[in-house]
DOKEDO-940262 format. One line per 2 residues: number of its first residue (from 1); their letters; for each residue x, y, z of C-alpha. Coordinates in steps of 0.1 Angstrom, whole numbers, plus 5000, padded with zeros to 4 digits. Each point is the difference from the previous one (the first is absolute). Last residue first. Example, Ala and Ser with C-alpha at 12.3 -4.5 7.8 and 13.67 -1.06 7.14 Angstrom:
// residues 2
2 = SA = 5137:4989:5071  4986:4966:5007;
END
This chain:
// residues 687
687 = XX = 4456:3758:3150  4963:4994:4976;
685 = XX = 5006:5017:4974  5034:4998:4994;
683 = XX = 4991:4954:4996  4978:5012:4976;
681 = XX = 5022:5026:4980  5024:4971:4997;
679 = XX = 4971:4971:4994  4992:5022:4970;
677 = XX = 5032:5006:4992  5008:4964:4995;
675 = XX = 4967:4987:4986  5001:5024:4971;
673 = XX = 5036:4993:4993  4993:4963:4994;
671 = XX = 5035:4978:4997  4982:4969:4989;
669 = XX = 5008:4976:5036  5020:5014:5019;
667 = XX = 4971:5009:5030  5013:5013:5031;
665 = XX = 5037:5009:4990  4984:5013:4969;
663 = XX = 4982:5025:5014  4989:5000:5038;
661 = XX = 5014:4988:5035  4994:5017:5027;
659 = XX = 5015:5000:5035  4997:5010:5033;
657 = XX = 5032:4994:5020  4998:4963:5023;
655 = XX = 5035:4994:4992  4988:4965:4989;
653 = XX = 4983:5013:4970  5029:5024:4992;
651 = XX = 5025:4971:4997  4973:4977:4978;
649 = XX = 4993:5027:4976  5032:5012:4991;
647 = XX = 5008:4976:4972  4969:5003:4983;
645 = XX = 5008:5008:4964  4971:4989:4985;
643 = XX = 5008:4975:4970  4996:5009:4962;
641 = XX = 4989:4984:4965  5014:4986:4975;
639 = XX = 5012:5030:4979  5031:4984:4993;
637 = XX = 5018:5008:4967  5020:4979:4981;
635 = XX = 5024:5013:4974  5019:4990:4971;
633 = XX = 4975:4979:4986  4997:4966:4979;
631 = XX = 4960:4987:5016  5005:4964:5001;
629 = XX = 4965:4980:5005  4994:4966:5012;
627 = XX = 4969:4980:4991  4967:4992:5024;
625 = XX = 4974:4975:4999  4977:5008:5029;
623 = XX = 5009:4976:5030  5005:5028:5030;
621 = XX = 4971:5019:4987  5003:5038:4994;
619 = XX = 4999:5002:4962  4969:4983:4996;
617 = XX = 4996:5016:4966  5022:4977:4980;
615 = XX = 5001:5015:4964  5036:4984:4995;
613 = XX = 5017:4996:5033  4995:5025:5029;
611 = XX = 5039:5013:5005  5032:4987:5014;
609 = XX = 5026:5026:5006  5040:5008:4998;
607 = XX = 5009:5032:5002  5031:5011:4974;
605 = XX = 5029:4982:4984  5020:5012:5025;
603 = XX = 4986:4988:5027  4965:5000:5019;
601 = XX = 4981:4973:5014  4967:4980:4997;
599 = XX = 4972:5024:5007  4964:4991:4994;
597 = XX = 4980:5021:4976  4958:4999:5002;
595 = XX = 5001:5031:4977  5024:5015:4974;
593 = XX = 4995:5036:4988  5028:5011:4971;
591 = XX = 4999:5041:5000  4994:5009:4964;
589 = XX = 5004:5038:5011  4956:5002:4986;
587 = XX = 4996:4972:5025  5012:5015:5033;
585 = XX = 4984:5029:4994  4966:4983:4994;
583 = XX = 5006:4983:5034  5012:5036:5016;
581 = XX = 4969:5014:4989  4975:4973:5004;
579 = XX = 5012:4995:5037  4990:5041:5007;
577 = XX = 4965:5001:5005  4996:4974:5023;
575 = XX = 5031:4997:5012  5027:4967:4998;
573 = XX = 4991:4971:5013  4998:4980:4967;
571 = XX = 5034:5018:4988  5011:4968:4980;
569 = XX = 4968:4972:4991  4998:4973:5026;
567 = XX = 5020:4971:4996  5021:5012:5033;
565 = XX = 5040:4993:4997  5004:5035:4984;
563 = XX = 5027:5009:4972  5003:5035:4980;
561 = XX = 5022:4994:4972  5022:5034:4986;
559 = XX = 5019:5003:4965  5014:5030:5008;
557 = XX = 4993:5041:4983  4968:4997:4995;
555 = XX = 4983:5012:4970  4982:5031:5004;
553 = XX = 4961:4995:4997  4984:5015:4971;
551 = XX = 4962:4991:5003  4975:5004:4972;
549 = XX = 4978:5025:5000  4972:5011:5026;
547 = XX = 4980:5034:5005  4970:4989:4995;
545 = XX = 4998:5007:4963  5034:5005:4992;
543 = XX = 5026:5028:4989  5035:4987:4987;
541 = XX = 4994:5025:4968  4995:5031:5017;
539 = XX = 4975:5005:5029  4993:4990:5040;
537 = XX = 5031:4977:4997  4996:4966:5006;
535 = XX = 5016:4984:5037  5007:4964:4991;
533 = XX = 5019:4992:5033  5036:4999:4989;
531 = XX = 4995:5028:4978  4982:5024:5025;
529 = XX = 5027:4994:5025  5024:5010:4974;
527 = XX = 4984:5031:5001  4997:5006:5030;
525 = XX = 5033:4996:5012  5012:4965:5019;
523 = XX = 5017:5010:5034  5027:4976:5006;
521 = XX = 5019:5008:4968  4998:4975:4973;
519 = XX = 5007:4961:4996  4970:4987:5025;
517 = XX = 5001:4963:5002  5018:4990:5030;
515 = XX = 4980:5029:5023  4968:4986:4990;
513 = XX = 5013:4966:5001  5009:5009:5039;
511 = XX = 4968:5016:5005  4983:4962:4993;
509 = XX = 5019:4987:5022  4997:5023:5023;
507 = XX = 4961:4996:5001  5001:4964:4999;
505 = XX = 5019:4979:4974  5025:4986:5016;
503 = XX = 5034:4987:4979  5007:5026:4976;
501 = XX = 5028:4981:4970  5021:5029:4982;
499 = XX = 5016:4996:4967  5015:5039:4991;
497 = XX = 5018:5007:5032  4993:5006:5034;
495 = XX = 5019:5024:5017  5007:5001:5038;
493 = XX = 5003:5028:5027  4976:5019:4981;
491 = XX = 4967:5001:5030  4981:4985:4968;
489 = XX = 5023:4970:5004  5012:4995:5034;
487 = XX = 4967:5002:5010  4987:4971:4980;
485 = XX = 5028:4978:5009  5022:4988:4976;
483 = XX = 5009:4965:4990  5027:5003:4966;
481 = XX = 5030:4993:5028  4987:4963:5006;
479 = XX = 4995:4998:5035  4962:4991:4997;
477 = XX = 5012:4972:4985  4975:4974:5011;
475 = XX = 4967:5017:5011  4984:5004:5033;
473 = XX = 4989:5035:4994  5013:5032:5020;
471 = XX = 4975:5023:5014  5005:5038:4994;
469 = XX = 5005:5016:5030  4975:5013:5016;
467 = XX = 4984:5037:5021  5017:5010:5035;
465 = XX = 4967:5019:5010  5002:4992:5038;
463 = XX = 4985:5028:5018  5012:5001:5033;
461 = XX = 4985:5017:5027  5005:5022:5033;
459 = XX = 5039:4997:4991  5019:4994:5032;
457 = XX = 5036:5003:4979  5013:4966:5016;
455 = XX = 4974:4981:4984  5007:5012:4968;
453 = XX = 5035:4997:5001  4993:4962:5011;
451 = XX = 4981:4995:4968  5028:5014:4977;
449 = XX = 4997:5030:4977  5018:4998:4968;
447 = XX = 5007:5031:4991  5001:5015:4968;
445 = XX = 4973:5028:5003  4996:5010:5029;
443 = XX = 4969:5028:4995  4992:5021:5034;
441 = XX = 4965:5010:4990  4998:5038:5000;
439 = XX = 4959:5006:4984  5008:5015:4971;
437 = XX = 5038:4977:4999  4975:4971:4997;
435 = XX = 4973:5014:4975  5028:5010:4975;
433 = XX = 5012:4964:5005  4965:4988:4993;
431 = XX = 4991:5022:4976  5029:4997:4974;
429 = XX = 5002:4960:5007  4956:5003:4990;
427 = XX = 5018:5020:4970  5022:4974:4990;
425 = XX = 4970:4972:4995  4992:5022:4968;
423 = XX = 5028:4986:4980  4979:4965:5002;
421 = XX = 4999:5000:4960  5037:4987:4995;
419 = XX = 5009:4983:5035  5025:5022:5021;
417 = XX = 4973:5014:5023  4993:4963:5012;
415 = XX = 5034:4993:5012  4998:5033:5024;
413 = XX = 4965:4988:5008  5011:4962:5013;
411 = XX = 5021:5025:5026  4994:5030:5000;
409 = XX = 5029:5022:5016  5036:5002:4994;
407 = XX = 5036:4986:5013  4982:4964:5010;
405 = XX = 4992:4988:5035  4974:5028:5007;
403 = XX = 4987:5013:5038  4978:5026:5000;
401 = XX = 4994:5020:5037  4967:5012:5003;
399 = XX = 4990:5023:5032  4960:5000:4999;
397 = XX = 4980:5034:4992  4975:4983:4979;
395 = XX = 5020:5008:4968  5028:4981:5014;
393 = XX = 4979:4969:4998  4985:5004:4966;
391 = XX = 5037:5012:4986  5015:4969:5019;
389 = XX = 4978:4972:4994  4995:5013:4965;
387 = XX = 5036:4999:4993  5004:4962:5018;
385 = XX = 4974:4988:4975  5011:5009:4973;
383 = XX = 5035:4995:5002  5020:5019:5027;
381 = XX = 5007:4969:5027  5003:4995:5039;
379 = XX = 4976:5028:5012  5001:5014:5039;
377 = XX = 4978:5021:5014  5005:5020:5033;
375 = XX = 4968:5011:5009  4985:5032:5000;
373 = XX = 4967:4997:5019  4969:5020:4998;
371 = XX = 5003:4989:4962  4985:5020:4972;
369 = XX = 4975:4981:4981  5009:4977:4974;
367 = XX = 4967:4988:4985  4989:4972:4982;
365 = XX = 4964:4996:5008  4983:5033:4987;
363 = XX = 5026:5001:4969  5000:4967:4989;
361 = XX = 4991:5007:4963  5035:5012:4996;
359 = XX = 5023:4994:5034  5016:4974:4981;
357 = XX = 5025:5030:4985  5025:4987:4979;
355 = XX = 4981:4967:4988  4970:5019:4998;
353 = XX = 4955:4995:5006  4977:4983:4985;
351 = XX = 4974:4980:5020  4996:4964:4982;
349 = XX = 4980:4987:4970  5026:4982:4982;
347 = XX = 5001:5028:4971  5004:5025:5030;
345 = XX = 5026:4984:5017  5018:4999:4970;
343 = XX = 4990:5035:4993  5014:5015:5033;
341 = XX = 5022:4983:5022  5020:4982:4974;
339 = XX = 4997:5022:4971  5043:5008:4999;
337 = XX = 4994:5033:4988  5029:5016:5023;
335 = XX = 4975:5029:5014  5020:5027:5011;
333 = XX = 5008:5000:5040  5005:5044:4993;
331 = XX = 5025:5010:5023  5024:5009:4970;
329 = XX = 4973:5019:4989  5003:5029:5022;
327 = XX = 4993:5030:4976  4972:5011:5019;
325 = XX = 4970:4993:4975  5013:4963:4997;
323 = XX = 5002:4994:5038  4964:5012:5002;
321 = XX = 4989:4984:4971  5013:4966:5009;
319 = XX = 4987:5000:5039  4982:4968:4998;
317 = XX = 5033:4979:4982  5002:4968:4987;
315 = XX = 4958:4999:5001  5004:5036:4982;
313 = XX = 5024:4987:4973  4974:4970:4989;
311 = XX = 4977:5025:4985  5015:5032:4981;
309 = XX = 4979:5024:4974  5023:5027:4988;
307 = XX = 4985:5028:4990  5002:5025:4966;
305 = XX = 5019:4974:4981  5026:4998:4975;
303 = XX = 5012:5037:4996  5036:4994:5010;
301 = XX = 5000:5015:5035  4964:4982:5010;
299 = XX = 5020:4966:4990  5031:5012:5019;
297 = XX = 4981:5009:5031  4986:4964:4999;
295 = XX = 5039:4985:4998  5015:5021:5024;
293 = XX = 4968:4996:5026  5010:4967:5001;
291 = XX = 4976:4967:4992  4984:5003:4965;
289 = XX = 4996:4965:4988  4967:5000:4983;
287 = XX = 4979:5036:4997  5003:5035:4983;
285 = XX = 4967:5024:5003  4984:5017:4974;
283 = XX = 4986:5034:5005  4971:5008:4977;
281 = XX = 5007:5013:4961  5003:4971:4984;
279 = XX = 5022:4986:4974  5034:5008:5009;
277 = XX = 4995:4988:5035  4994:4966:4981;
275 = XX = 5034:4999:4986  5019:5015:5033;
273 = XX = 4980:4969:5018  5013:4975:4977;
271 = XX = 5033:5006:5002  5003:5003:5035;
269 = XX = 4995:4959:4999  5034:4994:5019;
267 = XX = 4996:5021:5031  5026:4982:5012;
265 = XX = 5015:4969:4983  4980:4964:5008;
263 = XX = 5017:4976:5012  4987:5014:5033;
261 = XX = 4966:4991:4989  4974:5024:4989;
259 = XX = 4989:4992:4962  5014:4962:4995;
257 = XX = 4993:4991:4963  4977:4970:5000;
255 = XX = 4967:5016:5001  4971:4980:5024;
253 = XX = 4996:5036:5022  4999:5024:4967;
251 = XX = 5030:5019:4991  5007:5038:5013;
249 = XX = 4974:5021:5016  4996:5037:4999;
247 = XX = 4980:5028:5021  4986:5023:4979;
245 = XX = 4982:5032:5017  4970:5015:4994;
243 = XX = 4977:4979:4980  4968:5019:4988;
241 = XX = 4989:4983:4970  5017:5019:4980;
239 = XX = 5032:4989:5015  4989:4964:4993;
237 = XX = 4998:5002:4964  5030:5017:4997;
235 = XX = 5020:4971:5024  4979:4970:4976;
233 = XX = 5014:5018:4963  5036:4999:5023;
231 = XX = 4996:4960:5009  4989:4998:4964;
229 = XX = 5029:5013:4986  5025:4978:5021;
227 = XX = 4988:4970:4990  4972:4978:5028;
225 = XX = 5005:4967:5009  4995:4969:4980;
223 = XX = 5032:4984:5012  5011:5015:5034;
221 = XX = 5018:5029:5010  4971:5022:5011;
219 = XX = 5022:5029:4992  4982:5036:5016;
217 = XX = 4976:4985:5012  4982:5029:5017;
215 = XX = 4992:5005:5036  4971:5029:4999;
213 = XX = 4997:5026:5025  4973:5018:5010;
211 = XX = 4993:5026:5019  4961:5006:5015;
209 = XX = 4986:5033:4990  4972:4987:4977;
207 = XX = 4994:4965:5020  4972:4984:4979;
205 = XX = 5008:5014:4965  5038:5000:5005;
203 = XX = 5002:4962:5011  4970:4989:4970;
201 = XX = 5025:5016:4976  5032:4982:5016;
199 = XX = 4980:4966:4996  4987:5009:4967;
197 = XX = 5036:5001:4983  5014:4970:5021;
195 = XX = 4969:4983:4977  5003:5016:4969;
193 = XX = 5037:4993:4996  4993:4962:4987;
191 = XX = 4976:5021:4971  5028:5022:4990;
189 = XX = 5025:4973:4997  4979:4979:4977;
187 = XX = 4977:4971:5008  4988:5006:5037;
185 = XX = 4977:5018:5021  4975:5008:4973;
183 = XX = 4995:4959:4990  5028:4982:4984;
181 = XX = 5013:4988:5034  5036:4985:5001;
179 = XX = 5014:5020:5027  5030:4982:5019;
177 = XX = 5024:4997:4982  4988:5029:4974;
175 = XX = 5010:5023:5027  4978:5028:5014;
173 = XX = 4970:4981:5018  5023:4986:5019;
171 = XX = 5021:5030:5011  4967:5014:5014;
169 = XX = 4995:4964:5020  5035:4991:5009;
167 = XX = 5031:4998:4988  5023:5027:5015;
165 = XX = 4984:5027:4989  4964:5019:5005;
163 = XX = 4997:5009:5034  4977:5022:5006;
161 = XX = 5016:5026:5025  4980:5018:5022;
159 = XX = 5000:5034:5020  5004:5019:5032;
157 = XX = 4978:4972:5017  4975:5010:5026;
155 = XX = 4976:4971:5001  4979:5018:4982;
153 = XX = 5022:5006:4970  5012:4962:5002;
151 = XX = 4957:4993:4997  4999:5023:4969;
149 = XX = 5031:4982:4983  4988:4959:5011;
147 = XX = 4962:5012:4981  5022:5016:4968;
145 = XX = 5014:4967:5002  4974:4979:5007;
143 = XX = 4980:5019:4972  5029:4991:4971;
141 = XX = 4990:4963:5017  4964:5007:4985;
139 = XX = 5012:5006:4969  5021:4969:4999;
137 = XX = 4978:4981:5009  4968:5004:4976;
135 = XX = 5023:4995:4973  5008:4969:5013;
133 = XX = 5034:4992:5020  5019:4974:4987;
131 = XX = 5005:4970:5030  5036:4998:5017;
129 = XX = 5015:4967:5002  5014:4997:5040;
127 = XX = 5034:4982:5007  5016:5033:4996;
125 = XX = 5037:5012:4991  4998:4985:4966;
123 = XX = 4965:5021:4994  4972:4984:4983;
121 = XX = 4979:5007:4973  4958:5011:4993;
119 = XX = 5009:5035:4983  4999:5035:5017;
117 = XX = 5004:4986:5032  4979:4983:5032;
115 = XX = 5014:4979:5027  4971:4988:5026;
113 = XX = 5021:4964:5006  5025:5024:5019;
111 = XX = 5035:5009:5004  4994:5027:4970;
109 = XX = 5024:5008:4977  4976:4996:4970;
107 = XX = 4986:5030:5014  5013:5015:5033;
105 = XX = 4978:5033:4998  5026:5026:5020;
103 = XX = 4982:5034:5010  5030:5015:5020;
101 = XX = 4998:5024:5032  5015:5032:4999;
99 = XX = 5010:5016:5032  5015:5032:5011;
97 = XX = 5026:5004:5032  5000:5021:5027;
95 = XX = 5000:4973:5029  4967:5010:5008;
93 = XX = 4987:4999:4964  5021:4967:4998;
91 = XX = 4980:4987:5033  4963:5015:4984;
89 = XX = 5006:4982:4970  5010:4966:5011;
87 = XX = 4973:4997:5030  4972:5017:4975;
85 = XX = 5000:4971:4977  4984:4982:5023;
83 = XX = 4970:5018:4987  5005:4998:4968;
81 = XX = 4986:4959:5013  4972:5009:5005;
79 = XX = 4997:5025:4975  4998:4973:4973;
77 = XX = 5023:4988:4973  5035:5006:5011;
75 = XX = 5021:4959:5001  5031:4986:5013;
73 = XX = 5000:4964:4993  4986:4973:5018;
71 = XX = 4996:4978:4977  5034:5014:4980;
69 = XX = 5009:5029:4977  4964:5014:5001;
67 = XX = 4987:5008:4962  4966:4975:5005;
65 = XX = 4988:5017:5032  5002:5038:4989;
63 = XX = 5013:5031:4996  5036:4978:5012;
61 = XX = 5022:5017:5027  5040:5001:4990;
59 = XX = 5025:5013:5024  4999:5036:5010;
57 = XX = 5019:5028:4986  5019:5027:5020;
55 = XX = 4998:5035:4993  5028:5017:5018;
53 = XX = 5024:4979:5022  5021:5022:5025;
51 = XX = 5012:4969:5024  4966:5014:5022;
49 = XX = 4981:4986:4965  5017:4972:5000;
47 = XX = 4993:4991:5038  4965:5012:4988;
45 = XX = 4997:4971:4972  5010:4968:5023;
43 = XX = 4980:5015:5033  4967:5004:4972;
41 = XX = 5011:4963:4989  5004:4984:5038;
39 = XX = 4962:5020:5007  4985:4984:4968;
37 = XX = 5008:4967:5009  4966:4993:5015;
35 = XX = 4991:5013:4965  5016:4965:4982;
33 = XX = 5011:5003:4968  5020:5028:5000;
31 = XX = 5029:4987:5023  5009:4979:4979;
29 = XX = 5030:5025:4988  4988:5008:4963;
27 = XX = 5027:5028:4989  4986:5031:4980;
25 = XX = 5024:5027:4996  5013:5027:5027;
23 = XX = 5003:5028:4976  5028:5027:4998;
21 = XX = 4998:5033:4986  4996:5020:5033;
19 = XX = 4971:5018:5022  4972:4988:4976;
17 = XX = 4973:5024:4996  4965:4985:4988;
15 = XX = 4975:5016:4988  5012:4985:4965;
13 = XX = 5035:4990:5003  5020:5026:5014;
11 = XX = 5037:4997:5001  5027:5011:5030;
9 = XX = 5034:4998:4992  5019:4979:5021;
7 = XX = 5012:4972:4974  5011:5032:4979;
5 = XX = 5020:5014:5026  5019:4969:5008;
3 = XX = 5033:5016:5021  4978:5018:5018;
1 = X = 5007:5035:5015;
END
């Protein structure tokens, strides 16, 4: 019996039987865009389908030439190319799956000079002005649509999903930010509805037994978005027009209030859904931050949703239904929501694909086919990159043996997992280590291999994944007992105390204030989370249009400076869709940001800099006017960087043994998980 017997009840929708109550959302890989491609995306959707997927949803094809995401945008307007369309439906049919594909017109989000909208404005997160749309235009794009629905039928699609969150066109024509027409698309709440409306009308009227789902706004969480009431008139509307399933969306893609980070709690927006299943009478499905089958099976348990519609979790993990349906999710690799792999190489125009699992979108050309060979494998380190070595390895039928210095595995990741907001990074631990004794890697973990032990042992290969140390500035007074390293801080062994100076202002640096600054428990609730960020309430006094009110950050607990020797602005190389968020963060805890320092000592009255004089802006030339700077803390913290630790290379070099080098002891520079268990399921791969 399951343990998640709602999640595995079967629904029908339509026609249409689904075999569980879990969806595999829309997620825009790159692979779309190109129909050569088509054969990599049918092998990415039927490797979920085989992992127990149900009805999947495509990524994003524009009705038409102007709504494309990009020049070369994935686009369904003409049979020709339905046609390809029959290499992604056929493989999930095979696979014995169900597909959706998603009618997505970009807007004002457009990566193109052809932008259209509701109104003639421009998007923050485009280059491109968008032109109004006529009369004339808009109807005939409501014939796209219903065009893009009949040509998905043909092309054997189980259903579509008009997407109509999220920011772009239908959501544009919905929000006073974005609609100013007076004509009969715009004005009044009723008339900006008209248009989503018609679309779903001319859907039902040209493909009578075709499915559809709508995505909904449910909070665009911008100003000039929609209110709560007519969000719910628009959802009434839309069921009589012959919607059959609401998917939901949270927050439009220029909102600042993070929506699916790993900041953000779990299924944090369930709220919302359980407010608009009470207004319509078709299943309603639960989206944004839902990773465990514990968490979605609650949701269907407490009345909130009828599905659950996850993305992101089935790139972590191809075989997440499966393992939820049989009780084993402590071998689910859940999704960390880290973006780095997925939408931040999508916003940059890349392949998506996971920092857990980098097989995602390379699943025809990464490959770990069973060996004909065991060999003995040896792997010096159990961070990142030394636990996907190992698992990847021994999952090929190789003999692992995992070598670890300190008394527990993870390395930069154990660290990680203790930083307020990056809870989740505790789960990929859970897999990996659950994935280990699986599979009956040998795991040493405190000892300190040497390179002549290795030698000795024979080892077929060594896979040298011994990670950094944290690099040590050239600054007087380093010895000064208020100097702590960043590890010995968030690992406990050190306090700081209430005046603290960061010196580094990378990625750790910047998890370090994250960590200095948080007064609460590790894990911040919902509802405070909604505080902090300026989450309104859907009704009641504190209700706003849009969604927004003002922010209630917690105060922070220290008085904390974050110090970087580069003039450039703090976190510049920080993600794509996640360096706003921890800047932001930064700024509502009244962190103090100085740029273009140069470090003169520490004692006890503090750290000792000189800074860019005045409103000098040439902050990096040796002669620009400069004036010293005394920072009175109790603590200094380096984050400055890290060195490989390479100690072992040179001896196993000369011994003649094969050897690779990956992670952080191959590259120290920005510790970047991604990278390291990518090259460690690599480097498996291809022993």
């Amino acid at each position: 019996m399951t343990e998640h017997p709602r999640l595995s009840a079967p629904l029908s929708i339509g026609r249409l039987k689904l075999p569980h109550r879990i969806l595999m959302g829309s997620m825009h890989t790159g692979m779309e865009d190109d129909p050569e491609q088509f054969p990599e995306l049918a092998a990415y959707f039927a490797e979920r389908a085989r992992g127990g997927a149900g009805l999947m949803i495509t990524g994003g094809f524009s009705p038409n030439g102007e709504g494309r995401l990009t020049p070369g945008g994935g686009q369904l307007s003409d049979p020709a190319q339905a046609a390809h369309h029959r290499i992604l439906t056929d493989a999930v049919h095979e696979a014995g799956g169900l597909l959706a594909l998603q009618i997505l017109h970009a807007g004002r989000y457009a990566y193109h000079p052809k932008a259209v909208s509701a109104s003639a404005t421009q998007s923050p997160i485009s280059p491109f002005p968008a032109r109004e749309l006529t009369d004339e235009q808009v109807r005939a794009a409501i014939q796209d649509f219903a065009r893009c629905a009949v040509l998905a039928q043909e092309a054997g699609y189980d259903a579509v999903e008009i997407m109509g969150s999220e920011g772009y066109l239908l959501n544009q024509f919905l929000a006073q930010r974005t609609n100013q027409r007076d004509d009969e698309w715009g004005g009044n709440a009723q008339r900006r509805r008209r248009f989503p409306v018609e679309v779903v009308r001319a859907v039902r009227a040209a493909a009578p037994g075709l499915p559809i789902i709508y995505r909904i706004s449910l909070m665009d969480l911008v100003d000039g978005g929609q209110a709560w009431e007519d969000v719910v008139a628009l959802a009434h509307e839309l069921e009589d027009a012959g919607v059959d399933v609401f998917n939901t969306g949270i927050g439009w893609h220029e909102a600042r209030v993070p929506t699916i980070v790993t900041s953000v709690p779990r299924a944090a927006f369930t709220e919302a859904t359980a407010a608009l299943k009470a207004e319509v009478s078709v299943p309603v499905a639960a989206s944004n931050r839902i990773s465990m089958p514990q968490d979605a099976e609650a949701i269907l348990a407490e009345g909130q949703a009828d599905l659950v519609s996850m993305a992101r979790p089935f790139l972590a993990d191809t075989a997440w239904v499966r393992k939820a349906l049989e009780g084993r999710e402590d071998r689910i690799n859940t999704c960390i929501a880290c973006n780095q792999a997925c939408l931040d190489h999508t916003f940059s125009q890349k392949r998506a694909s996971c920092l857990v699992n980098p097989r995602a979108g390379r699943e025809t050309t990464l490959v770990l086919e069973p060996t004909r060979t065991a060999q003995r494998v040896a792997v010096i380190g159990a961070g990142p990159a030394g636990l996907s070595t190992a698992v990847a390895a021994a999952e090929r039928g190789h003999r692992v043996e995992l070598f670890e210095a300190q008394d527990h595995l993870g390395g930069q990741f154990a660290l990680a997992q203790r930083i307020p907001g990056k809870e989740e990074f505790a789960q990929t631990l859970r897999y990996f280590t659950q994935r280990l004794d699986d599979l009956g890697v040998e795991v040493r973990t405190g000892h300190r291999v040497s390179a002549q032990e290795l030698i000795d042992a024979g080892w077929d290969h060594v896979i040298l994944a011994t990670g950094v140390e944290p690099r040590v500035p050239e600054i007087e007074g380093l010895e000064h007992p208020s100097v702590i390293t960043y590890p010995d801080l968030v690992s406990g062994r050190r306090q700081a105390g209430e005046r603290v100076a960061v010196i580094g202002a990378g990625g750790i640096g910047v998890d370090v204030c994250e960590f200095l600054t948080h007064g609460g428990p590790q894990t911040t609730p919902v509802e405070d989370w909604q505080k902090e960020w300026g989450v309104a309430p859907l009704s009641g006094p504190d209700a706003q249009i849009g969604g927004l009110r003002k922010p209630e950050p917690e105060p922070s607990p220290r008085q904390v400076h974050l110090v970087q020797r580069r003039a450039s602005s703090i976190g510049k190389d920080l993600g794509v869709t996640t360096g706003w968020v921890h800047r932001a963060a930064l700024r509502a805890r009244g962190v103090h940001q100085i740029t273009g320092a140069q470090y003169v000592r520490i004692d006890d009255d503090g750290l000792h800099l000189t800074v860019p004089a005045g409103e000098s802006s040439d902050t990096e030339a040796t002669d620009a006017p400069r004036e010293p700077l005394v920072l009175p803390v109790d603590s200094v913290i380096l984050c400055a960087g890290q060195v490989s630790q390479r100690e072992l290379v040179e001896p196993l070099e000369h011994s003649g043994i094969s050897l690779h080098i990956i992670g952080g002891a191959d590259v120290a520079a920005e510790l970047d998980a991604k990278r390291a268990i990518k090259q460690g399921v690599e480097v498996a791969a291809a022993l």
